[in-house]
N, C-alpha and C positions, 0 to 999 in steps of 0.2 A: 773133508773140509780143509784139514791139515796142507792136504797134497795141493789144493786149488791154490792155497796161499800160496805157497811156494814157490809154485809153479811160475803164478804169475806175477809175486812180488807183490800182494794183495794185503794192507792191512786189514780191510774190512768187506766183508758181503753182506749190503741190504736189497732183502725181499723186499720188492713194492707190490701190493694186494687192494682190491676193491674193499673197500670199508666195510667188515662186517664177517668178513673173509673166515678170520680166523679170531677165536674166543682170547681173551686176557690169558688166562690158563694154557691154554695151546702157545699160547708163546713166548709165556713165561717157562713150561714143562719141559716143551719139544723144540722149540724153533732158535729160543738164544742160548741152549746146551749143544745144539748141534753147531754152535761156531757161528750163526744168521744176526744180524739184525731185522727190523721188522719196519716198514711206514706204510700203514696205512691213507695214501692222501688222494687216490681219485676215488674223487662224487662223482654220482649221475650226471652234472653236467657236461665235465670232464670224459667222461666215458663216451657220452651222445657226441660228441665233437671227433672223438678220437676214431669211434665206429662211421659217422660221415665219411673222415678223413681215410679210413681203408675203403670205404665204398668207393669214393671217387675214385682213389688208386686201380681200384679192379675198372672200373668203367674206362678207363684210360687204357686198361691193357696190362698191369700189371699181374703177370703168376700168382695171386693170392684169393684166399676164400675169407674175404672181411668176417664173415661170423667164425670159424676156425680161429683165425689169427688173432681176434680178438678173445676167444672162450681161452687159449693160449697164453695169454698175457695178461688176464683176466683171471688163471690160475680157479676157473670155472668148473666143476664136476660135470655137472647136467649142460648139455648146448641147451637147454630150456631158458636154465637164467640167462646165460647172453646173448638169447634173441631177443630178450623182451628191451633191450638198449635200440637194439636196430628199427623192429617195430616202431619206438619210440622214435627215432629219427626219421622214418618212413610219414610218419603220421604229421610232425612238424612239417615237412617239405609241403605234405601237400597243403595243410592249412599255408602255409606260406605263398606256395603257388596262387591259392584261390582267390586269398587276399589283394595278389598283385594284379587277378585277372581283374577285380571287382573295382578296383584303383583305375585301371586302365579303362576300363567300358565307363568309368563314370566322367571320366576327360574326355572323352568323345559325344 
């Protein structure tokens, strides 16, 4: 941690983690002795927007695996939890889609 400082002229490093991430204890114990600070601030919703948001990237052509990148930054053990954000976005769209088909057939 020392040497990161340093390095890069760093007063401070904060972990940002999915709410839930990590116990009071875990980062009171292990995470602000090791030189870290800690913020917990993305919600679910936050996260469904962020996982859209690599989706699109990859449909567009960008080199990325949206559920990787996201279990990545997500700081996730299992790729189990962080598919179940994607799922959840999947499931949005298409209630969304259905809705706009259901709008549109009723204007006609």
């Amino acid at each position: 941690m020392a040497k990161l400082k340093q390095r890069f002229a760093l007063d401070r490093v904060v972990l940002v983690g999915d709410r839930g991430m990590l116990t009071s204890a875990r980062i009171r114990e292990d995470v602000r002795p090791a030189g870290f600070d800690w913020i917990s601030c993305l919600r679910s919703g936050a996260i469904q927007e962020l996982a859209a948001f690599l989706r699109r990237q990859a449909a567009q052509g960008a080199e990325l695996n949206p559920l990787l990148t996201l279990q990545t930054l997500l700081g996730h053990a299992d790729l189990a939890t962080t598919a179940i954000y994607l799922r959840v976005v999947a499931t949005d769209l298409s209630v969304i889609e259905a809705s706009v088909d259901e709008l549109y057939e009723a204007l006609l």
